[in-house]
C-alpha positions as CSV (number, residue, x, y, z in Angstrom):
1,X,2.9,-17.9,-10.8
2,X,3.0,-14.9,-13.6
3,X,1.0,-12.3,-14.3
4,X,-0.2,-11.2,-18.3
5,X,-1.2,-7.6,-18.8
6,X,-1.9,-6.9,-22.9
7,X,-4.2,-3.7,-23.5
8,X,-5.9,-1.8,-26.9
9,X,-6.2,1.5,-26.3
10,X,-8.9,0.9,-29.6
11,X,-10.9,-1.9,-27.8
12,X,-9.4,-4.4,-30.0
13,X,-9.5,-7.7,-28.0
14,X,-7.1,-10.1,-30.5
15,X,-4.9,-7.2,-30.1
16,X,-4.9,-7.3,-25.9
17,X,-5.0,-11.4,-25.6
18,X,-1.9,-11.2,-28.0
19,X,0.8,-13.7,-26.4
20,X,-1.0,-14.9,-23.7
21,X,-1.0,-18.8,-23.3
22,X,-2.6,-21.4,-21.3
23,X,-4.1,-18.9,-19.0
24,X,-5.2,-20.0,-15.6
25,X,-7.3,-17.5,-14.7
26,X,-8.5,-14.2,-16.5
27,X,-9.7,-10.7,-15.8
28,X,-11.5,-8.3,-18.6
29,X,-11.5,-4.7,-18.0
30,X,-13.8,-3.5,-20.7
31,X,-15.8,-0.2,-21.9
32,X,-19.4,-0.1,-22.1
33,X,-20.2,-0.4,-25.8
34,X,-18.0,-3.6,-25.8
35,X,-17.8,-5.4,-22.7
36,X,-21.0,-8.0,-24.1
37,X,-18.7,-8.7,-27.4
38,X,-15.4,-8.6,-25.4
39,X,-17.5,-11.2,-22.7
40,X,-18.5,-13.1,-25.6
41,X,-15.1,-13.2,-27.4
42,X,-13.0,-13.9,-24.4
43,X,-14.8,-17.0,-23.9
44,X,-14.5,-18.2,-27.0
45,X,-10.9,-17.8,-27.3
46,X,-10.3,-19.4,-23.8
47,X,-13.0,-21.5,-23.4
48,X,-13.7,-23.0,-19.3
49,X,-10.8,-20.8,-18.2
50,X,-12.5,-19.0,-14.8
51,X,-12.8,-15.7,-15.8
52,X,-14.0,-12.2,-14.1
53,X,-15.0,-8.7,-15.7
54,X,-16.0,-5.2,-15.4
55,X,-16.7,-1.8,-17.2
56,X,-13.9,0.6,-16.4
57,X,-10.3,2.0,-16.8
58,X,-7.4,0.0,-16.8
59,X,-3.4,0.4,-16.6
60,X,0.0,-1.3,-15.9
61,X,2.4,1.5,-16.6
62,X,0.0,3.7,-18.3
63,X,-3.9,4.0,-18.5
64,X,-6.3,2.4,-20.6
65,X,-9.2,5.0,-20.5
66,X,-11.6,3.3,-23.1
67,X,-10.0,0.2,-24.9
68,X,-9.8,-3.2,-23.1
69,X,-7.1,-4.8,-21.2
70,X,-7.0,-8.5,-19.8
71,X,-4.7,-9.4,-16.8
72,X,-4.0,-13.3,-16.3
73,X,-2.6,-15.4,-14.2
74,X,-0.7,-18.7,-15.1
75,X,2.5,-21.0,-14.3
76,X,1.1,-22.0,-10.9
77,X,-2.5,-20.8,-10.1
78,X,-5.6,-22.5,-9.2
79,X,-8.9,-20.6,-9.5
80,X,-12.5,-20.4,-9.4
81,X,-14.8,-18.1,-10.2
82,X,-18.7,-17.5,-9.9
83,X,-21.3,-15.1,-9.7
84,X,-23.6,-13.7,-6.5
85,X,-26.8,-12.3,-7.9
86,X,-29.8,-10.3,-6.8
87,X,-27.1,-8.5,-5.0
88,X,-29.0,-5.4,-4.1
89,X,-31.7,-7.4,-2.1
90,X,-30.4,-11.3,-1.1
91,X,-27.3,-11.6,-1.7
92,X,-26.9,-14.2,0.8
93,X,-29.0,-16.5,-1.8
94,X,-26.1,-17.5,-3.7
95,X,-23.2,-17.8,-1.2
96,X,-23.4,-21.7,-1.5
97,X,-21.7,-21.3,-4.6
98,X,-18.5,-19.2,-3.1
99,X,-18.1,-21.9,0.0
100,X,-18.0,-24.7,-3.0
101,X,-15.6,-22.8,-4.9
102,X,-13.3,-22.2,-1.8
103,X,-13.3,-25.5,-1.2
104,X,-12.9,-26.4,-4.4
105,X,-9.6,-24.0,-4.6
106,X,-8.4,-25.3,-1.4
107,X,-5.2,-24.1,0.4
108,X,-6.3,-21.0,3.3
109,X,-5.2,-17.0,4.2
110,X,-1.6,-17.8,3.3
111,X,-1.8,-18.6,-0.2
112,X,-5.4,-17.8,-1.6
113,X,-7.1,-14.3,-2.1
114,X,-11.0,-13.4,-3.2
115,X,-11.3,-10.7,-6.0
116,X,-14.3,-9.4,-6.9
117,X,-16.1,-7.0,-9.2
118,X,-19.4,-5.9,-8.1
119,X,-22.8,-3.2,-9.5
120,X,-23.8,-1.9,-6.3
121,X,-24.9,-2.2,-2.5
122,X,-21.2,-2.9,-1.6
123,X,-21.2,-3.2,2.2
124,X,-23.8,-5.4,2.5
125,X,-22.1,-7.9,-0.1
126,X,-19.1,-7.7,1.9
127,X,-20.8,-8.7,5.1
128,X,-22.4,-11.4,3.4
129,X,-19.2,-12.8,1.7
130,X,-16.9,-12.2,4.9
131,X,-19.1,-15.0,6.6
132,X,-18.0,-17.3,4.2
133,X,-14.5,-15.9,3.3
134,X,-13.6,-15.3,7.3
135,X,-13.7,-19.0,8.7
136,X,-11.2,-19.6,6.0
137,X,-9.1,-16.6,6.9
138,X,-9.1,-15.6,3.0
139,X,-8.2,-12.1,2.4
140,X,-10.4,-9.7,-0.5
141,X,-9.6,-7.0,-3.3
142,X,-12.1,-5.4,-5.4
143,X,-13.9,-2.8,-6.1
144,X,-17.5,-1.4,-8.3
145,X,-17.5,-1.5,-11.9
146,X,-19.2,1.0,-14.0
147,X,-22.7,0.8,-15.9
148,X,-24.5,-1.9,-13.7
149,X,-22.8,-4.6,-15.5
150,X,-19.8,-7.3,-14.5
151,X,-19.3,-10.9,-15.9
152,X,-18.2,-14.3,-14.8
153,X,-17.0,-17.4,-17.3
154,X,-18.8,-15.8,-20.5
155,X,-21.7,-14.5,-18.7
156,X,-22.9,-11.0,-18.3
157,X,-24.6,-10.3,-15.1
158,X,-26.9,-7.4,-14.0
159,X,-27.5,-6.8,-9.7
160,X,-24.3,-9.4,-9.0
161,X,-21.2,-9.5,-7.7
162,X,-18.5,-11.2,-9.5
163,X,-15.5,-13.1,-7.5
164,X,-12.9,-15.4,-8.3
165,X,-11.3,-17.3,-5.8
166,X,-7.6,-17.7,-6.3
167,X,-4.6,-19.6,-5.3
168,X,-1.0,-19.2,-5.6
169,X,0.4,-22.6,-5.8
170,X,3.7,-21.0,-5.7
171,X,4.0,-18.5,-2.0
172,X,2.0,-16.1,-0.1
173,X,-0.7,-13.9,-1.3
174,X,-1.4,-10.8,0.7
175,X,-3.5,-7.8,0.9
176,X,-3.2,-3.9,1.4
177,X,-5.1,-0.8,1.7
178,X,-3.4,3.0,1.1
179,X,-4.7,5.8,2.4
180,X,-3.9,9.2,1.4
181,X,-5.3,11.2,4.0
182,X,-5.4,12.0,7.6
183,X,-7.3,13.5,10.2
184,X,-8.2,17.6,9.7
185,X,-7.8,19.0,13.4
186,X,-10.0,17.7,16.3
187,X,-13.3,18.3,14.2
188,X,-15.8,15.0,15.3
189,X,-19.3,14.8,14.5
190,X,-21.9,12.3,15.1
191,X,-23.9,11.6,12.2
192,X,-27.9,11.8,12.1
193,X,-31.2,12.5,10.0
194,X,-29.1,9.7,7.9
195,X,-31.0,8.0,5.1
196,X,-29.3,4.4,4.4
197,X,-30.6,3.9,1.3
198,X,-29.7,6.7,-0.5
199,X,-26.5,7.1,1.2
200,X,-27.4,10.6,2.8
201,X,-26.1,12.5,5.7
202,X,-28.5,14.7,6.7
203,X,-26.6,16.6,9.7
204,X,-23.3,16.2,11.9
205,X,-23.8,17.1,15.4
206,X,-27.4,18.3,15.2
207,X,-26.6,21.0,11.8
208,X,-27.8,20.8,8.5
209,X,-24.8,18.4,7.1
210,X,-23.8,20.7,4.1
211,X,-23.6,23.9,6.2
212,X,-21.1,22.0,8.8
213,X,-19.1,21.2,5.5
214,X,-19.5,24.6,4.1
215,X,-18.2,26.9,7.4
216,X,-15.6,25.1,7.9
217,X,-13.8,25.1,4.3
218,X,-15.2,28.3,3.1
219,X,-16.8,26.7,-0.2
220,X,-19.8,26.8,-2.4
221,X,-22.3,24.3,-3.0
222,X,-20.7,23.9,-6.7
223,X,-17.0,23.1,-5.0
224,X,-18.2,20.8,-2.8
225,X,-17.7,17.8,-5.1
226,X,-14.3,18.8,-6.2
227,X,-13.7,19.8,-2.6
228,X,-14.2,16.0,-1.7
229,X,-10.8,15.6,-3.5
230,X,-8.7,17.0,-1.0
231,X,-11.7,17.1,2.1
232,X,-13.5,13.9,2.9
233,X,-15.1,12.6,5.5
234,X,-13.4,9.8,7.6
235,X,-15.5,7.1,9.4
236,X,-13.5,5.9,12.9
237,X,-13.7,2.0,12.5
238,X,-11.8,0.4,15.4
239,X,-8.3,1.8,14.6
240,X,-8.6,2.4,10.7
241,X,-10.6,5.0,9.3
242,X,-12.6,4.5,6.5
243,X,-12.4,7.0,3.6
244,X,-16.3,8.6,3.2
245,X,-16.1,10.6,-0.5
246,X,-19.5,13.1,-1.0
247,X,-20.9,12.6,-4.3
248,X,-23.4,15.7,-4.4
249,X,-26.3,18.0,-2.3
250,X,-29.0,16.4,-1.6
251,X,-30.7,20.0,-0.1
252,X,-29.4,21.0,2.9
253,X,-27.9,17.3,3.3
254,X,-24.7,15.6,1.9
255,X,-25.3,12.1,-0.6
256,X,-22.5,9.9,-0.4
257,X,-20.7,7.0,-1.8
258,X,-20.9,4.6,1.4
259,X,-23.1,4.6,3.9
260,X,-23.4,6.5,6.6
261,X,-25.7,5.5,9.5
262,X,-27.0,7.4,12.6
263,X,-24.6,7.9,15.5
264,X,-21.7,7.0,13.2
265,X,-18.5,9.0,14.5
266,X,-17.2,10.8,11.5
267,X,-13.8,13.3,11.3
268,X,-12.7,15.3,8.5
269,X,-9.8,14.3,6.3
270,X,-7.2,15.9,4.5
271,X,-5.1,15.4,1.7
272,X,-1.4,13.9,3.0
273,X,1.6,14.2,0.7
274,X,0.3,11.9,-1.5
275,X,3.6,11.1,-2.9
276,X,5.4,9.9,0.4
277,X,2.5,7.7,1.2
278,X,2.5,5.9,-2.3
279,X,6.8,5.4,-1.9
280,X,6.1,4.2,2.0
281,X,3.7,1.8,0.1
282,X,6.0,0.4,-2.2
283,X,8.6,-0.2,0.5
284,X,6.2,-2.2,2.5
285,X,5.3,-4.3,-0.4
286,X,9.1,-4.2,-0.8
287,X,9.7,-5.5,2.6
288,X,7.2,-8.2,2.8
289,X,7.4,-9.9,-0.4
290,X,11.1,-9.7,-1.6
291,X,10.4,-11.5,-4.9
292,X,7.1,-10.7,-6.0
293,X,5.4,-12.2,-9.1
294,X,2.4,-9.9,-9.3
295,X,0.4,-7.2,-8.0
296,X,-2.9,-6.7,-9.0
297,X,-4.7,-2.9,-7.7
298,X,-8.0,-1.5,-7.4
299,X,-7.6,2.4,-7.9
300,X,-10.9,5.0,-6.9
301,X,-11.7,7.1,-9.9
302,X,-11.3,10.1,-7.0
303,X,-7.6,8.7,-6.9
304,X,-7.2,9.3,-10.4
305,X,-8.9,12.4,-11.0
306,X,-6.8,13.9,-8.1
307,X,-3.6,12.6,-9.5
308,X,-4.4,13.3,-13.0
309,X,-4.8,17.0,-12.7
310,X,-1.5,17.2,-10.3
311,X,0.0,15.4,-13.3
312,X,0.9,13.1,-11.2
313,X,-0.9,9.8,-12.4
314,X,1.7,8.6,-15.3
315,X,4.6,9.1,-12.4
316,X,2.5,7.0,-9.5
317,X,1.8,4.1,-12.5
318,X,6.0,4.2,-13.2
319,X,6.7,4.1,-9.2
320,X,4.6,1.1,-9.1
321,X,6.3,-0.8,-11.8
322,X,8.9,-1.0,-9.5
323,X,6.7,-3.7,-7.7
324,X,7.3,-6.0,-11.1
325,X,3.9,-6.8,-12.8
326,X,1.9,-4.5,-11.4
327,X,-1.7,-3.8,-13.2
328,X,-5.5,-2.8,-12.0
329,X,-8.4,-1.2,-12.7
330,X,-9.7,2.0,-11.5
331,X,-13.6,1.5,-9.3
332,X,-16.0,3.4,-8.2
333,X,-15.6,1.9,-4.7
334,X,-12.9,-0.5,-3.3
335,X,-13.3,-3.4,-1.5
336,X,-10.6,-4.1,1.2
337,X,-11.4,-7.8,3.3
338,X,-14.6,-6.9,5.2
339,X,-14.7,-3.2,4.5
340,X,-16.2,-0.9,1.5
341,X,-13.8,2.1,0.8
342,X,-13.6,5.9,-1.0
343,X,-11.0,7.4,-2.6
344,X,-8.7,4.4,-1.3
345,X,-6.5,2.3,-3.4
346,X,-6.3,-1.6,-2.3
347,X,-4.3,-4.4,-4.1
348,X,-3.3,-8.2,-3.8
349,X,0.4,-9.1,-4.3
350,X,1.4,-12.2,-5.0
351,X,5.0,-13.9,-3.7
């Protein structure tokens, strides 16, 4: 298989579809005043080929912070792609259609991956779609769009995930997840006065949750969402932990990006050398997949803001070109198998 990456920095979308043939399967990564027109247009040019998209940034070797870019795959790719709505209430209503499409795709773990583009209420579509996606032993990559909007084959859906099943007719696809942080010290709390819903951590180990954060890195209530950057909270699942970013006070109590529930074991993270962890990365890759004809990445917005003001963004983009085709987006929550994510970055590469 091959991958296609073509961009406009100006939204233009003749100018980012420019040389692409005979696509087998399609992903638009459009902005929010265009992504109806861009839906619209995409399907016109390449009408019945499966197609995925979302609102948000985009890159190979450098961003795409407003235009439009469309990755493809073709030369040896099978694919299928559909729509789960309602997904903030019963997403389980719609799962008939990914079992069909799986079995439509065919092949298993080895050679077939799920991406998918999603609005909202992440980690219960997950659970719902690893019921389906586990008996087949298919890996996932994706992540949350922006503006409450994604598509699927010319079609703009609101509450829905988006997910196209693919297959590489031509080697292995495999998945990976990189975290940039590690544990801070011996600090464990156990998480209460949570509210599901609304993502909230009221206190960790019986203490208002934003004074725990507070005394321990000495910072205002104003630097606790920048502080996030370099300080999250880590969530002990099995032997992984699972990146927890804060996205504001809520009072005395801390609103976050994934839920936390009660009793949930949290640490505090800090920020690795970024740097080493990306190249260590990029070796594994290198070491699994010695030819490799494309890498697709999901990239959290926390990931780039971090990188971007260590000027450190357009160098991590260049040190994954190494890879070969190597293009993403950048979400507001990735998606990695079974599990929702923060500040992580997760990706798909193709033998």
């Amino acid at each position: 298989m091959r991958q296609f990456f073509g961009s406009s920095q100006r939204g233009d979308l003749a100018e980012a579809v420019r040389g692409l043939r005979n696509p087998q399967f399609i992903m638009l990564l459009s902005n929010n005043d265009q992504f109806e027109s861009h839906v619209s247009a995409l399907e016109g040019l390449f009408p019945g080929v499966p197609s995925i998209g979302c609102i948000g940034m985009s890159y190979d070797t450098r961003i795409i912070e407003k235009g439009v870019s469309v990755v493809a795959f073709y030369d040896g790719v099978t694919a299928a792609a559909n729509a789960l709505e309602q997904v903030s209430t019963m997403p389980v209503k719609y799962i008939q259609r990914l079992e069909q499409d799986i079995a439509r795709v065919g092949g298993g773990g080895r050679d077939v991956v799920c991406i998918d583009f999603c609005t909202g209420n992440d980690a219960c579509l997950l659970t719902t779609v690893n019921t389906v996606l586990k008996k087949r032993g298919v890996p996932l990559v994706g992540g949350t769009g922006g503006e409450g909007r994604v598509s699927a084959n010319g079609r703009v859906y609101q509450d829905a995930a988006v997910y196209a099943i693919v297959r590489n007719l031509g080697g292995r696809v495999k998945t990976y997840k990189e975290n940039i942080y590690r544990q801070m010290g011996d600090y464990r709390f156990i998480a209460s006065n949570t509210d599901r819903a609304r993502y909230i951590i009221g206190s960790l180990n019986g203490r208002p949750a934003k004074q725990v954060y507070q005394s321990i890195l000495h910072v205002s209530d104003q630097q606790i969402l920048t502080q996030t950057f370099q300080n999250p909270f880590g969530k002990v699942d099995g032997e992984d932990t699972c990146i927890i970013s804060i996205k504001e006070v809520s009072g005395n109590a801390l609103a976050c990006f994934r839920q936390v529930n009660d009793s949930d074991v949290l640490t505090l993270l800090e920020l690795a050398d970024y740097q080493s962890v990306a190249q260590n990365t990029i070796q594994q890759i290198c070491r699994d997949f010695p030819k490799r004809s494309a890498v697709f990445s999901v990239n959290c917005l926390f990931r780039y803001k971090l990188f971007t003001e260590r000027n450190y963004m357009q160098t991590y983009l260049q040190q994954m070109s190494a890879l070969g085709a190597h293009a993403g987006v950048v979400g507001y929550g990735e998606h990695y198998n079974s599990r929702f994510v923060n500040q992580s970055m997760t990706c798909a590469v193709f033998e």
